[in-house]
C-alpha positions in Angstrom: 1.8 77.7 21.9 0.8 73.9 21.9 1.8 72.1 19.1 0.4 68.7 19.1 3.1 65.7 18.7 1.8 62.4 17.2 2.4 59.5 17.1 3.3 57.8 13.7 0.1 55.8 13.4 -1.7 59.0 14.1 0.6 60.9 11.6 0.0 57.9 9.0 -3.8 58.2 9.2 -3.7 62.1 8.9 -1.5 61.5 5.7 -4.3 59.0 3.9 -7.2 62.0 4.9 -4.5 64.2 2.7 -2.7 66.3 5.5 1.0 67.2 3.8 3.8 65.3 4.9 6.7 67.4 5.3 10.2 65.5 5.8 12.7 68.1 7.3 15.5 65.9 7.6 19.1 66.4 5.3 19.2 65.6 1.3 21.6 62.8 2.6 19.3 61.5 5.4 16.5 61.2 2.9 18.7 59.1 0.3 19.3 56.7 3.2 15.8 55.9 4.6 12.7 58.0 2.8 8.9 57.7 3.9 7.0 55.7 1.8 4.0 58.1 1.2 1.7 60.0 -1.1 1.6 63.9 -0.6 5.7 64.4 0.9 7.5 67.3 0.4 11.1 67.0 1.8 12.1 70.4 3.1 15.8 70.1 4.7 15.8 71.6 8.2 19.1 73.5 7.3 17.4 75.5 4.5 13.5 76.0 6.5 13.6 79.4 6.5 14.5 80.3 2.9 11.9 77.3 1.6 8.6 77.2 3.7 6.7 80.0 2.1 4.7 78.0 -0.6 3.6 75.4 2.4 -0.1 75.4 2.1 -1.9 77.3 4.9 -5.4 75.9 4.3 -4.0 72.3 4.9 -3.4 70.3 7.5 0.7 69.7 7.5 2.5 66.9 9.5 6.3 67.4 10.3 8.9 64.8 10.4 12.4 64.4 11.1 14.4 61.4 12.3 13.9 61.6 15.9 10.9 64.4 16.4 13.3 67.2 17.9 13.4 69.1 14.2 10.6 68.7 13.0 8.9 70.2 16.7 11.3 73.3 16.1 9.7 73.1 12.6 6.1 73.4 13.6 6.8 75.8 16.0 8.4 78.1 13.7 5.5 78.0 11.2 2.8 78.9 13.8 5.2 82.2 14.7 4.8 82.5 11.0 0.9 82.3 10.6 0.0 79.1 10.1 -2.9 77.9 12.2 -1.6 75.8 14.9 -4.8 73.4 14.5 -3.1 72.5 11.3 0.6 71.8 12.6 1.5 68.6 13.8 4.8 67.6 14.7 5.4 63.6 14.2 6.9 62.1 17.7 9.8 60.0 17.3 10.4 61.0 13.8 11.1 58.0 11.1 12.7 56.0 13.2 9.0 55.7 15.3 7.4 55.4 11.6 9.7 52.2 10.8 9.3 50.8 14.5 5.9 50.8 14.1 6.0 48.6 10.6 4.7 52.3 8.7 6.5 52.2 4.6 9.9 52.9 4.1 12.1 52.9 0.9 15.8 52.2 2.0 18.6 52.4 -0.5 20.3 49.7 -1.5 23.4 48.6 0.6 26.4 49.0 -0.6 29.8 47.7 0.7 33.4 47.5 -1.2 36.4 45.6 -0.5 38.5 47.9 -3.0 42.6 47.9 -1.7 44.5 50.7 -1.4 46.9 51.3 -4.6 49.8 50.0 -1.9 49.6 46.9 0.7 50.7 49.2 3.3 47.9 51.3 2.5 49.8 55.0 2.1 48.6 55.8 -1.1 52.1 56.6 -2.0 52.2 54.4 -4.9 55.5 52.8 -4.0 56.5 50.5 -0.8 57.1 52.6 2.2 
């Protein structure tokens, strides 16, 4: 089996022919930092195998993750499954190489609170220590 990592530029031009982009990274991951893309699907790696059965097989599909080592696993497993390894492609580096390389993100919005425990000391306990 030779599944063919890409780069994110490569991944990004296989995505505006209309190849599938298909983000395998966590519910929570994707809130963080999501690609900025038509034609995603976000499948979490942790729930693959019950959800990857209505992936088109006539299409070509790019996988991503954050850091490229799921989203390998990823194609791997669908090529065991039937797809046509032709049409797998496994994004090197992940998001992280899509942002590097100045590719669209949507982040969420920062968020940062100076809220003070119900005590000064901190123990929650309602009353001084």
């Amino acid at each position: 089996m030779n599944i063919k990592e890409i780069t994110a530029n490569e991944a990004f031009g296989l995505i505006t022919e209309g190849a599938l982009l298909v983000d395998v990274r966590e519910k929570d991951e994707v809130l963080q930092t999501a690609f900025q893309v038509d034609g995603i699907e976000n499948i979490p790696y942790s729930t693959f195998d019950d959800n990857y059965s209505d992936l088109p097989q006539n299409r070509k599909i790019v996988i991503a993750c954050h850091l490229g080592i799921r989203s390998l696993r990823v194609a791997q497993f669908l090529v065991v499954q039937g797809w046509d390894e032709a049409n797998i492609f496994s994004m090197d580096g992940g998001i992280e190489a899509w942002k590097k390389a100045g590719l669209p993100v949507k982040s969420a919005p920062r968020s940062f609170s100076f809220a003070k425990p119900e005590t000064s000391c901190g123990c929650g306990s309602g009353g001084c220590c």
